[in-house]
C-alpha positions as a LaTeX table, in Angstrom:
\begin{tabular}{lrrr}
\hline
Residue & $x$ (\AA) & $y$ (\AA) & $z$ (\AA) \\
\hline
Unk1 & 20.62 & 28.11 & 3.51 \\
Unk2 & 17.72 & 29.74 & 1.39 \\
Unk3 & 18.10 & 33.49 & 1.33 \\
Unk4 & 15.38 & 35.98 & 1.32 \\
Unk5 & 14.60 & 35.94 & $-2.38$ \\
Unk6 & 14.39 & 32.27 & $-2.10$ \\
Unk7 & 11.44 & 31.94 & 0.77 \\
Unk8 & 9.73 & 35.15 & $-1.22$ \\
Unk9 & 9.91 & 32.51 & $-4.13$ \\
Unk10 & 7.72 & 30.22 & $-2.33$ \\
Unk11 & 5.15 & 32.38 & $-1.18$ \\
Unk12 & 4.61 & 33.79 & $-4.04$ \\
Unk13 & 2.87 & 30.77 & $-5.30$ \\
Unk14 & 0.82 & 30.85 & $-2.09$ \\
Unk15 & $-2.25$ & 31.93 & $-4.07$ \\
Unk16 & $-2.37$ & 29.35 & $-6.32$ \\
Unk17 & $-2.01$ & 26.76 & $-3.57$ \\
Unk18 & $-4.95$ & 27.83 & $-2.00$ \\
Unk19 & $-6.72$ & 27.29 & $-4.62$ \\
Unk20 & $-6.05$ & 23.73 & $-5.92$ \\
Unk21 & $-6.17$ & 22.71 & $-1.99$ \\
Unk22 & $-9.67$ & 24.51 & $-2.14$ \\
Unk23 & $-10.70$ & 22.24 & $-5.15$ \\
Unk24 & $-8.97$ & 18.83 & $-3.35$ \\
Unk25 & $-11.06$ & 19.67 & $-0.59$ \\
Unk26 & $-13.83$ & 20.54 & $-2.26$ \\
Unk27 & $-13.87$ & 17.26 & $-3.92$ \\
Unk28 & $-14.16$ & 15.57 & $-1.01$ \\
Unk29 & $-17.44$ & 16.47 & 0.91 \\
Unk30 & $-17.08$ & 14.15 & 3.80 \\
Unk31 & $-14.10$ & 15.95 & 4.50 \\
Unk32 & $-14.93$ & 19.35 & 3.96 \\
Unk33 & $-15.93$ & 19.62 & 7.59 \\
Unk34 & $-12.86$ & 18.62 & 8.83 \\
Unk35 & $-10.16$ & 19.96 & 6.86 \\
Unk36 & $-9.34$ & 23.35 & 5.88 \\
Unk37 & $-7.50$ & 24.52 & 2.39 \\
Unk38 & $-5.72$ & 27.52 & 4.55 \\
Unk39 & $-4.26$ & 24.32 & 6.89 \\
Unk40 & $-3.29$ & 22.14 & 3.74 \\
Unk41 & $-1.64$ & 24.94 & 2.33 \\
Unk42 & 0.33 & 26.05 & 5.70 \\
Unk43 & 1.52 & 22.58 & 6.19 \\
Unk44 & 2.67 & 22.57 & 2.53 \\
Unk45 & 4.88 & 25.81 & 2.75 \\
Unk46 & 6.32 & 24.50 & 6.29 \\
Unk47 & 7.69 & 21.17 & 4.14 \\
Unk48 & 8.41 & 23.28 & 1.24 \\
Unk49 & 10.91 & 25.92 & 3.55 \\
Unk50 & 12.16 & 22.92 & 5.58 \\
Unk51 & 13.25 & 20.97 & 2.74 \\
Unk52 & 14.18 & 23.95 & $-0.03$ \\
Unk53 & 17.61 & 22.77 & $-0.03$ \\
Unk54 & 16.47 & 19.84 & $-1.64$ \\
Unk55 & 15.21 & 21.52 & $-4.60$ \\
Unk56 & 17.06 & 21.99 & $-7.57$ \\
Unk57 & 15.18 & 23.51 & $-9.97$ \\
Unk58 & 15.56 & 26.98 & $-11.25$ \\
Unk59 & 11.96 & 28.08 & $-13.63$ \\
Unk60 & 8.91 & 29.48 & $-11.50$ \\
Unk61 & 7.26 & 26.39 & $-13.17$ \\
Unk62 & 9.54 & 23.86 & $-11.76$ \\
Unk63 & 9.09 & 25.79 & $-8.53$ \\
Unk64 & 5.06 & 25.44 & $-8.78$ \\
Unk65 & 5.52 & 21.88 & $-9.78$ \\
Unk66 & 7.80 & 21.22 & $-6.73$ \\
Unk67 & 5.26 & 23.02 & $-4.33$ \\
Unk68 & 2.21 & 21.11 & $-6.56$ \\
Unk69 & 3.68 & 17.44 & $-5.29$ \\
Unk70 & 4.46 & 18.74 & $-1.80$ \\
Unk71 & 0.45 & 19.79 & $-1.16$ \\
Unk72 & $-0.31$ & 16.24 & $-3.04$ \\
Unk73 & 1.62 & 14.64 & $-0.66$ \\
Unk74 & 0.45 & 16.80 & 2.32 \\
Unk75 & $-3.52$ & 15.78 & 1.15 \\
Unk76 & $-2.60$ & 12.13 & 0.96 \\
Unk77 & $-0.66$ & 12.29 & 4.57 \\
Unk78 & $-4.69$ & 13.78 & 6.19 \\
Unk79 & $-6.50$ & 11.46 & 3.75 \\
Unk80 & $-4.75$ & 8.78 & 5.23 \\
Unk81 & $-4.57$ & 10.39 & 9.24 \\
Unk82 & $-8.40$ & 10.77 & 8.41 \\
Unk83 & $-9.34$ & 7.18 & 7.59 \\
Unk84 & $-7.44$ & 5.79 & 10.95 \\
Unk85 & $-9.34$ & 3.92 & 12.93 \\
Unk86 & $-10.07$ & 6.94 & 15.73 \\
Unk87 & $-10.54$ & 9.31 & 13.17 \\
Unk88 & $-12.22$ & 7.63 & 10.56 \\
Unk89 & $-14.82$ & 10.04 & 9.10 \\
Unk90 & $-16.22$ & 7.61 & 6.67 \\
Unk91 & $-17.78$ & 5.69 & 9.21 \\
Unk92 & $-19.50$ & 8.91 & 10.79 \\
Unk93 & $-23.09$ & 9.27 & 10.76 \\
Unk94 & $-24.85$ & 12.52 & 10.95 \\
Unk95 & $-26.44$ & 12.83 & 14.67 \\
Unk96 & $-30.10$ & 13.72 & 13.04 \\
Unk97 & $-30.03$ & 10.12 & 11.19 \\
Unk98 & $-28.89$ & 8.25 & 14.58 \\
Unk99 & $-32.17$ & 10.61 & 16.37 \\
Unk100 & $-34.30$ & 9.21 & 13.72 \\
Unk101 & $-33.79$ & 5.82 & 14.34 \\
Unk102 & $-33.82$ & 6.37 & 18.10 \\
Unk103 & $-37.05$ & 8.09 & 17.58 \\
Unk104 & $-38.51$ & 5.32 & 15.42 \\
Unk105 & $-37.55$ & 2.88 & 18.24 \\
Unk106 & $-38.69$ & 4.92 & 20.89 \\
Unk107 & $-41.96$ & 5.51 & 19.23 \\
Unk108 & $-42.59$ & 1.84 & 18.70 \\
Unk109 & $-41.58$ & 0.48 & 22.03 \\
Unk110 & $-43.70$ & 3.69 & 23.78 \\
Unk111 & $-46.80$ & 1.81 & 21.54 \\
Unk112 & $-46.53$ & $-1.12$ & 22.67 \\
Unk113 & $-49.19$ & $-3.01$ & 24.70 \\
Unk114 & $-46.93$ & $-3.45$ & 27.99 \\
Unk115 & $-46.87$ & 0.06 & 28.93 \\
Unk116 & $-50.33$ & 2.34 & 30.63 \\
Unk117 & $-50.68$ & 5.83 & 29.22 \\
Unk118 & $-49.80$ & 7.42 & 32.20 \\
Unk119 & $-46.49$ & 5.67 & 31.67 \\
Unk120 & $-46.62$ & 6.60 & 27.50 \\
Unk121 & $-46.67$ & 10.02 & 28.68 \\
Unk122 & $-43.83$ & 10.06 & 30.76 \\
Unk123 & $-41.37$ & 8.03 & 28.50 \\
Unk124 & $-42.32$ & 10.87 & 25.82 \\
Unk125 & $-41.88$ & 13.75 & 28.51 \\
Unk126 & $-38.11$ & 12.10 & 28.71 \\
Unk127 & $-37.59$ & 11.84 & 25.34 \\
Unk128 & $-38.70$ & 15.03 & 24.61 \\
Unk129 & $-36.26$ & 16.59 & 27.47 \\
Unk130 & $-33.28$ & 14.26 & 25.95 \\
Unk131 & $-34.03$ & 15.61 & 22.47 \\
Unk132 & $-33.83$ & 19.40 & 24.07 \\
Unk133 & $-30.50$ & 19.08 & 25.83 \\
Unk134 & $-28.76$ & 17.20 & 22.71 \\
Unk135 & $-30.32$ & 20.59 & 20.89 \\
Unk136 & $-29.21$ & 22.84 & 23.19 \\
Unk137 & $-25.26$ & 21.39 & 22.65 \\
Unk138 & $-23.14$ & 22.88 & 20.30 \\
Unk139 & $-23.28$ & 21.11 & 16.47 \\
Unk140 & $-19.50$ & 19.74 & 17.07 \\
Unk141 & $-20.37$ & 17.97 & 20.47 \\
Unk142 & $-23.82$ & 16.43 & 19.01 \\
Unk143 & $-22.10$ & 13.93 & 17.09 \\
Unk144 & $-21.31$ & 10.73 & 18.68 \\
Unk145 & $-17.42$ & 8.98 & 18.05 \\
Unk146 & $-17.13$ & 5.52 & 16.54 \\
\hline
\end{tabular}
């Protein structure tokens, strides 16, 4: 059973934590959105107090490089929970890219011979009132799941 001086141990190499999670992150752009350093970190101290029987080291340093291959392991576990099928944010698109293309489509098939201008008008009206309300949602629900 750790003892007080034991869990003070490990937090006092919170700091440093943060920051090489910061860096991980950081490193990783399409993730950056998604995952948080102060998370990574929290999830790291959780495995570190539920498991400090297990270590058998005595230095600060072995301490730090204890805690060091916990967060490593913690950052591979959400690399890997991120690339799932559900949850894969590599295959993500940014919304305004998808609206682009829409738009180009749109644009073309409003120019087209088959339709009157009355017609032309109206289809742009539409568009225009579709583009407003996916505007008016918040950034997180503007982006469409794979």
């Amino acid at each position: 059973m750790p003892t007080d001086s034991d869990e003070m141990t490990i937090e006092t190499f919170r700091g440093d934590l943060v920051a090489l999670a910061r860096f991980q992150v950081a490193a990783r752009p399409l993730l950056a959105a998604k995952l948080e350093a102060s998370d990574l970190v929290q999830q790291t101290l959780l495995k570190a107090h539920a498991a400090r029987a297990q270590f058998r080291g005595r230095a600060p340093a072995e301490m730090a490089a204890w805690l060091r291959q916990i967060l490593a392991t913690t950052l591979a576990d959400e690399l890997r929970a991120f690339g799932r099928a559900k949850r894969n944010v590599f295959a993500e698109r940014p919304i305004e890219a998808d609206l682009d293309a829409s738009s180009r489509r749109l644009d073309a098939w409003l120019a087209s011979d088959q339709t009157s201008p009355s017609e032309q008008v109206g289809r742009r009206e539409r568009a225009a009132a579709v583009a407003n309300a996916v505007e008016a949602l918040l950034p997180d629900q503007r982006e469409i799941p794979s």
